[in-house]
N, C-alpha and C positions, 0 to 999 in steps of 0.2 A: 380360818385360822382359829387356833382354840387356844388359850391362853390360861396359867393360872401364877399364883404367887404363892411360894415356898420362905417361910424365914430359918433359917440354919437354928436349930436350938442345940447343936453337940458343943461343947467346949473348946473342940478341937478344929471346930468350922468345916469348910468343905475342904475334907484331907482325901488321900489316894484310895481306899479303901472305898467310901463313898461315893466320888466321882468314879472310881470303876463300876463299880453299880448301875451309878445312870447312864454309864456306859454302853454297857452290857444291855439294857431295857431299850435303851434308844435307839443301838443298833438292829432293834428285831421290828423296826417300822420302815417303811418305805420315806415318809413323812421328812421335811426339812426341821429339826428343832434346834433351836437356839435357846439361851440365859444368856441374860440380861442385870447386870447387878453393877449399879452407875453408872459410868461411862463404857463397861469395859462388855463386850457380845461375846460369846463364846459358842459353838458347834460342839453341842451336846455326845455328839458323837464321836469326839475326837476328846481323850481323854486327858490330853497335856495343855488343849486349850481350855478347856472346863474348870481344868485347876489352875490358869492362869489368871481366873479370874479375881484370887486371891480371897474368898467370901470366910469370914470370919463369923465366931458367932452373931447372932444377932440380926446378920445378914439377911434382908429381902431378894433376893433373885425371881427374876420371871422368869419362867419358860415359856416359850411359842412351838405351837406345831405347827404345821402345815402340808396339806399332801391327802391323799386317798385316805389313808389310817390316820387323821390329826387325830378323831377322839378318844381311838385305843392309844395310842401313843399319849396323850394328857392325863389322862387316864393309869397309864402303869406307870409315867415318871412319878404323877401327884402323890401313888402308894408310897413308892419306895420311899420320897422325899419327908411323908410321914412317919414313916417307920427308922429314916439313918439317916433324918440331916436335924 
């Protein structure tokens, strides 16, 4: 499993725009990935649970891979989440 921490630095927190993104990244692995931000897990892959996580600026969320592809998958969410959260 490959694991990294992302902190939300947009204003706007993790809004639809940006969880479609990691959306879109995460569906192009074979890989199980999950966020993690408090209490609340979300399947990165499913976009209405990612945003249910509710993650506000500020926000630490993890992600987890897991699967054949963990480190390309860790790997392209860590990008995007540098570049639009």
């Amino acid at each position: 499993m490959k694991s990294f921490e992302c902190k939300v630095q947009s204003f706007q927190g993790l809004h639809a725009q940006s969880a479609m993104r990691l959306t879109r990244e995460a569906q192009k692995y074979s890989s199980v990935i999950i966020a993690v931000y408090k209490e609340r897990r979300a399947n990165v892959k499913n976009v209405m649970e990612l945003m249910g996580l509710k993650a506000g600026k500020g926000a630490e969320i993890v992600f987890a891979a897991e699967g054949e592809d963990e480190e390309q998958a860790a790997e392209g969410l860590r990008e995007l989440c540098q570049r639009f959260l």
